[in-house]
mmCIF file of the N, C-alpha and C atoms, coordinates in Angstrom:
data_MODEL
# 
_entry.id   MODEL 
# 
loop_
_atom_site.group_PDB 
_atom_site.id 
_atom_site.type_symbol 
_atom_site.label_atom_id 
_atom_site.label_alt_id 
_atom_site.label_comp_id 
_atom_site.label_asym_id 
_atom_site.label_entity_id 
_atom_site.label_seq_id 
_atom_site.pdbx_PDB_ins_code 
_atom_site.Cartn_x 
_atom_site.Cartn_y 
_atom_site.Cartn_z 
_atom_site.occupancy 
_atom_site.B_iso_or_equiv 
_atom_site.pdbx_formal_charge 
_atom_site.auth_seq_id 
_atom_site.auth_comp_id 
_atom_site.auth_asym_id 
_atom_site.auth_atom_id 
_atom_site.pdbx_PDB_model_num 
ATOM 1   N N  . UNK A 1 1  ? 0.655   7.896   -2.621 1.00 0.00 ? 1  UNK A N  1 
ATOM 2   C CA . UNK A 1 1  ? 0.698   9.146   -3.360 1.00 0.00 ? 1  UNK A CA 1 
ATOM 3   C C  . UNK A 1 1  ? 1.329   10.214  -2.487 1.00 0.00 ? 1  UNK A C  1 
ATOM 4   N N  . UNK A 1 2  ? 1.511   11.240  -3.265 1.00 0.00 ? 2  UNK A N  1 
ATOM 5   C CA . UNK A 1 2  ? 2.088   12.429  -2.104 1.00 0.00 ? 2  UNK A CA 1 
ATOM 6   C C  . UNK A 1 2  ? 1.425   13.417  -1.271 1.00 0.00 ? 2  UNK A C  1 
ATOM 7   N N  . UNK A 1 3  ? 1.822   13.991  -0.599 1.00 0.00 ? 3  UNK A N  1 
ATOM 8   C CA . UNK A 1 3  ? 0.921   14.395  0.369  1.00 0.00 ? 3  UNK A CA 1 
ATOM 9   C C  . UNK A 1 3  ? 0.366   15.554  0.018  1.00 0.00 ? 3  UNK A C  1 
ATOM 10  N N  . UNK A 1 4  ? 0.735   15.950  -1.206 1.00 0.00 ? 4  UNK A N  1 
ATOM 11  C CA . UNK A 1 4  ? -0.232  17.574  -1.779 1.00 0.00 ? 4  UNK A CA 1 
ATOM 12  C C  . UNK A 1 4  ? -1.002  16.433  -3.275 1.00 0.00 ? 4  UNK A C  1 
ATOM 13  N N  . UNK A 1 5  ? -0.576  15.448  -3.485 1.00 0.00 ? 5  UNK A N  1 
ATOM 14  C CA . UNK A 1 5  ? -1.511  15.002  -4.375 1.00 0.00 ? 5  UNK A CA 1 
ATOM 15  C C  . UNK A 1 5  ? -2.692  14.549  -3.453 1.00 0.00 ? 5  UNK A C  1 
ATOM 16  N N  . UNK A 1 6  ? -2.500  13.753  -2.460 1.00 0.00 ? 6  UNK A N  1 
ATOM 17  C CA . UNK A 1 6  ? -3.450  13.167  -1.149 1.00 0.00 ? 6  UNK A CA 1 
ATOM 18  C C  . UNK A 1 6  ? -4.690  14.561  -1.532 1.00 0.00 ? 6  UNK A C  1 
ATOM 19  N N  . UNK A 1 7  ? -3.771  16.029  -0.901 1.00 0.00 ? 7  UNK A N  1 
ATOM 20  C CA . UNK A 1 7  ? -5.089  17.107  -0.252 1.00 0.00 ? 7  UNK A CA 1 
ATOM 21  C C  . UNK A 1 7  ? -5.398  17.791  -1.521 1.00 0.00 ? 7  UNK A C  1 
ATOM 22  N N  . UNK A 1 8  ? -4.947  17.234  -2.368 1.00 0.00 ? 8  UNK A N  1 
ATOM 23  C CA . UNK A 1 8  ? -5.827  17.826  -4.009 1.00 0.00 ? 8  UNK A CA 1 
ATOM 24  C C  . UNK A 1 8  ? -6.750  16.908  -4.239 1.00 0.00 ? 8  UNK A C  1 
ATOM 25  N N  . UNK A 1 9  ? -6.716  15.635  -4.245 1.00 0.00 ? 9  UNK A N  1 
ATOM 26  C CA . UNK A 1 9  ? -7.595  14.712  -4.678 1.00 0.00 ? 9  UNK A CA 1 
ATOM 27  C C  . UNK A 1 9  ? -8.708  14.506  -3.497 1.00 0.00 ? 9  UNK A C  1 
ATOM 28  N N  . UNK A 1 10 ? -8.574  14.803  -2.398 1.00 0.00 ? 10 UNK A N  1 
ATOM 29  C CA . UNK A 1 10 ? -9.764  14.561  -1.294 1.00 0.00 ? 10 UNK A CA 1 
ATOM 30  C C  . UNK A 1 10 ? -10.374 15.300  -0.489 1.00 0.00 ? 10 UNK A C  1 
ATOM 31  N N  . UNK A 1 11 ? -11.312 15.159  0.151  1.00 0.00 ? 11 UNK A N  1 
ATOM 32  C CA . UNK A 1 11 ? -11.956 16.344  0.718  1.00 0.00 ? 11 UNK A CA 1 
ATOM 33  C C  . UNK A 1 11 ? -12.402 16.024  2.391  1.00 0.00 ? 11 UNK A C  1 
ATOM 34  N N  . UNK A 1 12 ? -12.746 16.929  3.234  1.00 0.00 ? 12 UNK A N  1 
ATOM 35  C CA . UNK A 1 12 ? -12.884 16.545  4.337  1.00 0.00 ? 12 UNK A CA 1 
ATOM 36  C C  . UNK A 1 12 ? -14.031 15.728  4.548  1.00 0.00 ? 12 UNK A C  1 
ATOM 37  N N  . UNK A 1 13 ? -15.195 15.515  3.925  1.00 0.00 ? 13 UNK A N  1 
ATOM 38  C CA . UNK A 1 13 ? -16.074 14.314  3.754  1.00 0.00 ? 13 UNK A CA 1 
ATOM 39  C C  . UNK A 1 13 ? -14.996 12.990  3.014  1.00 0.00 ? 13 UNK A C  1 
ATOM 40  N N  . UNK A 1 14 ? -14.507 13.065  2.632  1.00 0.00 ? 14 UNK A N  1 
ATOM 41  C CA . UNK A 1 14 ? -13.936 11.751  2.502  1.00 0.00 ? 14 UNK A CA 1 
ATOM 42  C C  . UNK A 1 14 ? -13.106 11.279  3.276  1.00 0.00 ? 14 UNK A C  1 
ATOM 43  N N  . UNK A 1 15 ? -12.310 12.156  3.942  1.00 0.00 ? 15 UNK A N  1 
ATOM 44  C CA . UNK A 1 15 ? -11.617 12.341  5.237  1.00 0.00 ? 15 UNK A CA 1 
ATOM 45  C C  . UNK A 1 15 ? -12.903 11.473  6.674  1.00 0.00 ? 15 UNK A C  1 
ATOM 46  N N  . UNK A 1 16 ? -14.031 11.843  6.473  1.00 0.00 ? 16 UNK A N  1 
ATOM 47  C CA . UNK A 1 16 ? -14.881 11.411  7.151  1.00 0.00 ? 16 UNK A CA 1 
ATOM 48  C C  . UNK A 1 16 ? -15.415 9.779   7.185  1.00 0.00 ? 16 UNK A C  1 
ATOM 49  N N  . UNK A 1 17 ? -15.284 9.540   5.878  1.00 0.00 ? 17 UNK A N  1 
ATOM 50  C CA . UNK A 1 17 ? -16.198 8.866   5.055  1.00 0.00 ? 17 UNK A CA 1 
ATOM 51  C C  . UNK A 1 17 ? -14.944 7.600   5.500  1.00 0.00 ? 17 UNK A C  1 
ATOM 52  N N  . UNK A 1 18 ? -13.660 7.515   5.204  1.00 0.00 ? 18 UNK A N  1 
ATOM 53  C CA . UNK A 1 18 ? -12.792 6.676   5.486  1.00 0.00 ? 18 UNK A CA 1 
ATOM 54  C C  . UNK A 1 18 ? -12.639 6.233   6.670  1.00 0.00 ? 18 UNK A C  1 
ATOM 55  N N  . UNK A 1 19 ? -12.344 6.961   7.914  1.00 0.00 ? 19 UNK A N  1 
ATOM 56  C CA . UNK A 1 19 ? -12.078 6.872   9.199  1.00 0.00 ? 19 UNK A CA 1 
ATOM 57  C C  . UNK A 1 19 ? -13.375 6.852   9.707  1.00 0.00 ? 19 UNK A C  1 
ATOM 58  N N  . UNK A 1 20 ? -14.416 6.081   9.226  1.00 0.00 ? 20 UNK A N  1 
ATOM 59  C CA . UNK A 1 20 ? -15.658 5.809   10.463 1.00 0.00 ? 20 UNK A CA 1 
ATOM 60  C C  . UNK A 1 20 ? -15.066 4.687   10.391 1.00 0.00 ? 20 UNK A C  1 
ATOM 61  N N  . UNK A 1 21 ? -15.108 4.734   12.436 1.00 0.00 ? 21 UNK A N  1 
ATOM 62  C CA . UNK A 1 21 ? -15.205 3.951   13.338 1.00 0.00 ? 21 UNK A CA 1 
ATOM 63  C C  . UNK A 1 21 ? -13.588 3.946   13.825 1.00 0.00 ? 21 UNK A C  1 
ATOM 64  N N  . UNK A 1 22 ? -13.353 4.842   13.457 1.00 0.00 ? 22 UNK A N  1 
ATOM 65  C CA . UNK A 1 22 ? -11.503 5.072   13.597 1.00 0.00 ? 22 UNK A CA 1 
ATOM 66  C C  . UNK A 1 22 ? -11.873 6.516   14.532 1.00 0.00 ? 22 UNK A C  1 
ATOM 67  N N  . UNK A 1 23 ? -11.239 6.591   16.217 1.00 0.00 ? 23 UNK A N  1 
ATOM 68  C CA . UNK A 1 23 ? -11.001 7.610   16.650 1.00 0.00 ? 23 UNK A CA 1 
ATOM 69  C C  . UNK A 1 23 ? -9.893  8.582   16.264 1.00 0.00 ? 23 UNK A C  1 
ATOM 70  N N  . UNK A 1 24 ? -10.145 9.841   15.840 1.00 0.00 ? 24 UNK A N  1 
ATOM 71  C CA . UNK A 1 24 ? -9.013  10.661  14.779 1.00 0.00 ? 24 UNK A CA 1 
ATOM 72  C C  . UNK A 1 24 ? -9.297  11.729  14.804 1.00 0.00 ? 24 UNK A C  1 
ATOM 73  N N  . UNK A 1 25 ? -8.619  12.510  14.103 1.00 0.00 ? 25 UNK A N  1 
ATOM 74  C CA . UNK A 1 25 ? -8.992  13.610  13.940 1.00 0.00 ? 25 UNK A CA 1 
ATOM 75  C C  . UNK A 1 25 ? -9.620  14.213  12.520 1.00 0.00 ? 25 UNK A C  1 
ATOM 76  N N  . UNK A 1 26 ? -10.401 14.520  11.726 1.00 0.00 ? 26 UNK A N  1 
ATOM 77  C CA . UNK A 1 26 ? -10.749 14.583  10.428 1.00 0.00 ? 26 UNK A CA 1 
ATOM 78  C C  . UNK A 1 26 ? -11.273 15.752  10.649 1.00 0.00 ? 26 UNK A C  1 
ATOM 79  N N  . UNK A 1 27 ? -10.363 16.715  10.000 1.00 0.00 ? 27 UNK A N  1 
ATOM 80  C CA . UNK A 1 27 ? -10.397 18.083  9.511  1.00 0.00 ? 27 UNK A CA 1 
ATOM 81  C C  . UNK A 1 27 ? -8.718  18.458  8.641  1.00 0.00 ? 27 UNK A C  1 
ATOM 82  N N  . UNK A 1 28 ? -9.149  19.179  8.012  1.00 0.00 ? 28 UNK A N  1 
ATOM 83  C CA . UNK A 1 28 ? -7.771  19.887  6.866  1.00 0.00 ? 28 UNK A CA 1 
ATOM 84  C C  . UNK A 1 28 ? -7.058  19.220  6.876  1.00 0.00 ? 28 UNK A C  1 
ATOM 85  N N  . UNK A 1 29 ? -5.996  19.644  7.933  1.00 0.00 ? 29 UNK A N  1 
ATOM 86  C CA . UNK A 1 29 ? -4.360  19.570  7.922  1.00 0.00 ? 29 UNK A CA 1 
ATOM 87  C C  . UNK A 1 29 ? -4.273  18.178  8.434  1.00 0.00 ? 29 UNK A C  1 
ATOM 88  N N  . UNK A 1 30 ? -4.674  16.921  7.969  1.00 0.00 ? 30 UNK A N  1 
ATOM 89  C CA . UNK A 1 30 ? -4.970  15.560  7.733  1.00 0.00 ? 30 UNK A CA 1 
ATOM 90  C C  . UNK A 1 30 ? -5.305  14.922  6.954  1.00 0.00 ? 30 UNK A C  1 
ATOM 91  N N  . UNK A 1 31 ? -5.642  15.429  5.749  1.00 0.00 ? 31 UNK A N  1 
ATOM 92  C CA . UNK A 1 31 ? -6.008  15.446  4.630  1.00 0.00 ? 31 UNK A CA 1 
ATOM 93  C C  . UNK A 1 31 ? -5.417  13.655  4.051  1.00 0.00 ? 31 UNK A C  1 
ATOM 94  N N  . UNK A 1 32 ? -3.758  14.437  4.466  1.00 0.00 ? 32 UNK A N  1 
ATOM 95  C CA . UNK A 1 32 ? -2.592  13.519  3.725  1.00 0.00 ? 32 UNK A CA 1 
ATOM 96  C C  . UNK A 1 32 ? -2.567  12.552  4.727  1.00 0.00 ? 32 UNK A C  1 
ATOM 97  N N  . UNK A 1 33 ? -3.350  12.443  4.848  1.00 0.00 ? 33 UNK A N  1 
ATOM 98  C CA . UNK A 1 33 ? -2.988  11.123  6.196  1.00 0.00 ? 33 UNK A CA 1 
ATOM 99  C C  . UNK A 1 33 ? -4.135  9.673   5.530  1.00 0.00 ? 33 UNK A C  1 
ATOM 100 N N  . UNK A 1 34 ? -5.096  10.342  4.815  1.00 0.00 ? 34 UNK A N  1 
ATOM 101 C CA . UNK A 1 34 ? -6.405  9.627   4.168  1.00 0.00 ? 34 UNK A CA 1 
ATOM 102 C C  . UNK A 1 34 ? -6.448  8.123   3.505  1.00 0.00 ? 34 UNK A C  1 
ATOM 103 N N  . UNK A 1 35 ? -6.936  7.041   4.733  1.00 0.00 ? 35 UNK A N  1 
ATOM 104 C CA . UNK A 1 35 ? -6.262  5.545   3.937  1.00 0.00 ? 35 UNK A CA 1 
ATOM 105 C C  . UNK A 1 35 ? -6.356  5.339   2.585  1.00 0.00 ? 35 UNK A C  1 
ATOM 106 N N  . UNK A 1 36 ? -6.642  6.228   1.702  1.00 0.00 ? 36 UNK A N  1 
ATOM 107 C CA . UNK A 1 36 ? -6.647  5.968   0.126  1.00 0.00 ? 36 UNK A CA 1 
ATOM 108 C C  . UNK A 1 36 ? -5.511  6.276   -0.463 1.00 0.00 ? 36 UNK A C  1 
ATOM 109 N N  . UNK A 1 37 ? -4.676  7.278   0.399  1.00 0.00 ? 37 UNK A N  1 
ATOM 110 C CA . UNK A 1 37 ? -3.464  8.131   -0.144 1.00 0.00 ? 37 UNK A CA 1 
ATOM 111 C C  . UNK A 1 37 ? -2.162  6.692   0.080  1.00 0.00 ? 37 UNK A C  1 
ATOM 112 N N  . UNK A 1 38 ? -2.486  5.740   0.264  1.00 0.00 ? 38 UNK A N  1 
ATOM 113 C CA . UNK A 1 38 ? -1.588  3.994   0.989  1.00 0.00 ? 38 UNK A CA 1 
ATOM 114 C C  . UNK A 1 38 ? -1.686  3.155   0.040  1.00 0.00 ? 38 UNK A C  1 
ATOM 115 N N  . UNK A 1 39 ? -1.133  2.412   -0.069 1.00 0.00 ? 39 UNK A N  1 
ATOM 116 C CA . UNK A 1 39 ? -1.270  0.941   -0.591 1.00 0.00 ? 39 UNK A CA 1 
ATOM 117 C C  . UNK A 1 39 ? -2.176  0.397   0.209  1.00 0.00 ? 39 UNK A C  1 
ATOM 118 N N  . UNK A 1 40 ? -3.292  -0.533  -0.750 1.00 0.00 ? 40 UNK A N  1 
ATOM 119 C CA . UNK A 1 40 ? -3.942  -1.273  0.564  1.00 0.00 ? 40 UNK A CA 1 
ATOM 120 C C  . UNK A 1 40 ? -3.101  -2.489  0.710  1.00 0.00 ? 40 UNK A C  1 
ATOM 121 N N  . UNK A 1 41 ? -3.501  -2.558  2.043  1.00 0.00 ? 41 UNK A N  1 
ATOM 122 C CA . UNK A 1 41 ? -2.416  -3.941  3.131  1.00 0.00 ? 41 UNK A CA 1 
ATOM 123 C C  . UNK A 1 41 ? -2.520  -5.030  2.048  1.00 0.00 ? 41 UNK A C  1 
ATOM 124 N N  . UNK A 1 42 ? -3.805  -5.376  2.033  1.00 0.00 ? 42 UNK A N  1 
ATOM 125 C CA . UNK A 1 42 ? -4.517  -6.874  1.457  1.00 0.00 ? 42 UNK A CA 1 
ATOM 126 C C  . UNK A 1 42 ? -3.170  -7.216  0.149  1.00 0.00 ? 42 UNK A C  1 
ATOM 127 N N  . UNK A 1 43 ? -3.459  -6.182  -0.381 1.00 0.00 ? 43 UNK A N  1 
ATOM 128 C CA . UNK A 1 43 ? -3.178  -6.257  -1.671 1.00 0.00 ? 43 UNK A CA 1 
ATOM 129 C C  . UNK A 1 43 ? -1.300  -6.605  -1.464 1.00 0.00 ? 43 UNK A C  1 
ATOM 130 N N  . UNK A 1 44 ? -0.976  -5.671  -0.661 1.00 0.00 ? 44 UNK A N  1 
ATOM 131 C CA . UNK A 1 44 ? 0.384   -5.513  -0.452 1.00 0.00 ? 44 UNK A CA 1 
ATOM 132 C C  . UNK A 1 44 ? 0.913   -7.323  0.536  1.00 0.00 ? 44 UNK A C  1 
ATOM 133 N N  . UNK A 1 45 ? 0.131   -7.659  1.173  1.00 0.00 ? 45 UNK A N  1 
ATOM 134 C CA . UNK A 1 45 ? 0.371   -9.048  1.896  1.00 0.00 ? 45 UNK A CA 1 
ATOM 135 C C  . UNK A 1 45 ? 0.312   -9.892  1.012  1.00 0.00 ? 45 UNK A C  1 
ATOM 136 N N  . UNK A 1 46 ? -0.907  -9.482  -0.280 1.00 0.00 ? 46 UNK A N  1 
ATOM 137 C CA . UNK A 1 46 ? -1.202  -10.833 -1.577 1.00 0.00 ? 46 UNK A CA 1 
ATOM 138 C C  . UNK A 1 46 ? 0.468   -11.024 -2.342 1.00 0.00 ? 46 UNK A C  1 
ATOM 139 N N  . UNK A 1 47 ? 0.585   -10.137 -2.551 1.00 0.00 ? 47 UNK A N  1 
ATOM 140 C CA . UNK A 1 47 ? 2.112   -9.635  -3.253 1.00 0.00 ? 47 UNK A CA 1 
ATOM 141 C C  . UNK A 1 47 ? 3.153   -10.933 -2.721 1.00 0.00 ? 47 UNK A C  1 
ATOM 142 N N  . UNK A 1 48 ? 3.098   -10.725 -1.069 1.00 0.00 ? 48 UNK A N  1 
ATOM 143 C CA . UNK A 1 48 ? 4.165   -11.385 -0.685 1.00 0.00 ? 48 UNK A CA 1 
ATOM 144 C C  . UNK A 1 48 ? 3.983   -12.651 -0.218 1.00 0.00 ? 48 UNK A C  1 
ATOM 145 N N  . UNK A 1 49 ? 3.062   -13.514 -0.811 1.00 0.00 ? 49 UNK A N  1 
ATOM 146 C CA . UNK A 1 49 ? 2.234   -14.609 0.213  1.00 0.00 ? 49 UNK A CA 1 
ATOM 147 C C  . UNK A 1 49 ? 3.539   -15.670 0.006  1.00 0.00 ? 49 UNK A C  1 
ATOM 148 N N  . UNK A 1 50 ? 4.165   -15.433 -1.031 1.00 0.00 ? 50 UNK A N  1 
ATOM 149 C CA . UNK A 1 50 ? 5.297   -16.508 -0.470 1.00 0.00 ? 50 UNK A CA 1 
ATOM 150 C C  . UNK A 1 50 ? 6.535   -16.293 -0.009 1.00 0.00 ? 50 UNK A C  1 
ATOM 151 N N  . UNK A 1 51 ? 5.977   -15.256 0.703  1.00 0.00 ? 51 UNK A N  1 
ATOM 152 C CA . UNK A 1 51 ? 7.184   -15.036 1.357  1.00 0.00 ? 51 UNK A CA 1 
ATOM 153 C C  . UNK A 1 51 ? 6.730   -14.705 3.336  1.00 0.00 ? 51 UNK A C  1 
ATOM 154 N N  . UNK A 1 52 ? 5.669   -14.895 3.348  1.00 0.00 ? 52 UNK A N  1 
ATOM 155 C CA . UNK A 1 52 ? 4.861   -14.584 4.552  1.00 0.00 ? 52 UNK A CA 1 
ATOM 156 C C  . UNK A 1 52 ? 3.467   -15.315 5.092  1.00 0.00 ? 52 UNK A C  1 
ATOM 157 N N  . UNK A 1 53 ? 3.318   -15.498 6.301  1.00 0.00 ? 53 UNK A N  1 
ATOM 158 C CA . UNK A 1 53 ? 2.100   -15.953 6.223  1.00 0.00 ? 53 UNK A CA 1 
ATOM 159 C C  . UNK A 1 53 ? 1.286   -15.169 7.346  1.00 0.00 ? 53 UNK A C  1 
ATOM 160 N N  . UNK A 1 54 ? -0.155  -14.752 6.880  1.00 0.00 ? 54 UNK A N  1 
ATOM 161 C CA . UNK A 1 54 ? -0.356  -13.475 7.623  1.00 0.00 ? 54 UNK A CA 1 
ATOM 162 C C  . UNK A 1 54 ? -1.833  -14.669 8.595  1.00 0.00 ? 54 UNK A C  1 
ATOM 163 N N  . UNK A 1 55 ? -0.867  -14.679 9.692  1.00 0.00 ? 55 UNK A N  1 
ATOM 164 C CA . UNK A 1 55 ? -2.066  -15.488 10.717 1.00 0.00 ? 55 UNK A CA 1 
ATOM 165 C C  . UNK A 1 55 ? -2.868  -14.769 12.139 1.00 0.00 ? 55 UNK A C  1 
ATOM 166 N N  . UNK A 1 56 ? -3.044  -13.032 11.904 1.00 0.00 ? 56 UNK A N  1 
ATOM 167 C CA . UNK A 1 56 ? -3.653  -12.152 12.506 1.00 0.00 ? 56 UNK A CA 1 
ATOM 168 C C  . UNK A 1 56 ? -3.984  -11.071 11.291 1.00 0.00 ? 56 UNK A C  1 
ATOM 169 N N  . UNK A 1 57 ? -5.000  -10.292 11.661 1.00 0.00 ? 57 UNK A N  1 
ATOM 170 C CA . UNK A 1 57 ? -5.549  -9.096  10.828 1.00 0.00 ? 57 UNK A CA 1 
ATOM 171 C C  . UNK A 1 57 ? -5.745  -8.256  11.873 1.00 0.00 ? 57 UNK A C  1 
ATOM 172 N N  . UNK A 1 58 ? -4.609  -6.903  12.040 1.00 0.00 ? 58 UNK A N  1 
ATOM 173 C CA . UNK A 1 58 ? -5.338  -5.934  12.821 1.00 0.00 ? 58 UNK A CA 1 
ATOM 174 C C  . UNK A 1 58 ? -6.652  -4.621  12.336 1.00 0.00 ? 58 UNK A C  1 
ATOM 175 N N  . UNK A 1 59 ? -7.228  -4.460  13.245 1.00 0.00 ? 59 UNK A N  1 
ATOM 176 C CA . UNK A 1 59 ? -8.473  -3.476  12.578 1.00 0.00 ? 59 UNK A CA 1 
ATOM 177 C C  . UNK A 1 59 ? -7.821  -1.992  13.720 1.00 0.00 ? 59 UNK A C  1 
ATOM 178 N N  . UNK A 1 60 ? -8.113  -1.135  12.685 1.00 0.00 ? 60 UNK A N  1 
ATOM 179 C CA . UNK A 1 60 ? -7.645  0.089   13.354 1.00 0.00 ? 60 UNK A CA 1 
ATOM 180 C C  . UNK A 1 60 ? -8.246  0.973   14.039 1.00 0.00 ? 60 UNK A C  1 
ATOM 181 N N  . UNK A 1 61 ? -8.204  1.146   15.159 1.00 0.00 ? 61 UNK A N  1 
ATOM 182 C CA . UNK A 1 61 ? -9.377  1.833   16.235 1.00 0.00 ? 61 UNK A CA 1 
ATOM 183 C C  . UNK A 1 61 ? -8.655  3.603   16.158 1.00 0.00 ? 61 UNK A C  1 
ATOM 184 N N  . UNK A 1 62 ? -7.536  3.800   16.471 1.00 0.00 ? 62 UNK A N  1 
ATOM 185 C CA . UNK A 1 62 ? -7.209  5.216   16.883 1.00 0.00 ? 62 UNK A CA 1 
ATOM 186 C C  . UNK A 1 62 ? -6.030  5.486   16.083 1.00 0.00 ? 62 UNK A C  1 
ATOM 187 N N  . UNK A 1 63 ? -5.923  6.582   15.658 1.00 0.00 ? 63 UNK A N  1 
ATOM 188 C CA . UNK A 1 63 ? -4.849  7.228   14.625 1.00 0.00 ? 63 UNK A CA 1 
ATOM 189 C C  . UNK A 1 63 ? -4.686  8.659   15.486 1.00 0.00 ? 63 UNK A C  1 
ATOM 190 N N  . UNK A 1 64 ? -3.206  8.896   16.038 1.00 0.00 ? 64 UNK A N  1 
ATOM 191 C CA . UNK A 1 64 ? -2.971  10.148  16.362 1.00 0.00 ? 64 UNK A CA 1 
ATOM 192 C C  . UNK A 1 64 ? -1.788  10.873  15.587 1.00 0.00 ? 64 UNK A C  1 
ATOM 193 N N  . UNK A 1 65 ? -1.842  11.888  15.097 1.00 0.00 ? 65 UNK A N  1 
ATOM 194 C CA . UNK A 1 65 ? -0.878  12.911  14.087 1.00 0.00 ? 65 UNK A CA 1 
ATOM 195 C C  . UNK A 1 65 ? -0.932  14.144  14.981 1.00 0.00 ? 65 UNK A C  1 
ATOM 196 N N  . UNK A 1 66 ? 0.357   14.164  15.035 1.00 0.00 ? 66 UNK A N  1 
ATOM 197 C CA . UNK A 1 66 ? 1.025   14.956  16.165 1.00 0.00 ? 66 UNK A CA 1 
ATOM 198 C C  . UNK A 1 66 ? 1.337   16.515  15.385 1.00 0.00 ? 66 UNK A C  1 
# 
């Protein structure tokens, strides 16, 4: 989605609520950064399974926005 639809549709508790266990920053002007505002991976790897074969899963520890 876009990044003023992202900070219309979410709030800084959800901002919260997403990134536990993710070191980040969660306040405002991050809003648009919110893993809901994405395609999820899963879904996006299911898409391409014949065309790929996914034999690691990374988990995301730190997100920095400069």
């Amino acid at each position: 989605m876009s990044r003023t639809e992202a900070k219309r549709r979410f709030t800084i508790d959800d901002q919260v609520r997403a990134t536990q266990g993710v070191e980040c920053r969660k306040d405002a002007t991050v809003i648009d950064e919110i893993p809901m505002a994405y395609k999820d991976i899963d879904a996006v790897m299911a898409a391409q399974r014949d065309l790929v074969e996914v034999v690691h899963t990374l988990k995301q520890v730190v997100c920095v926005k400069g």
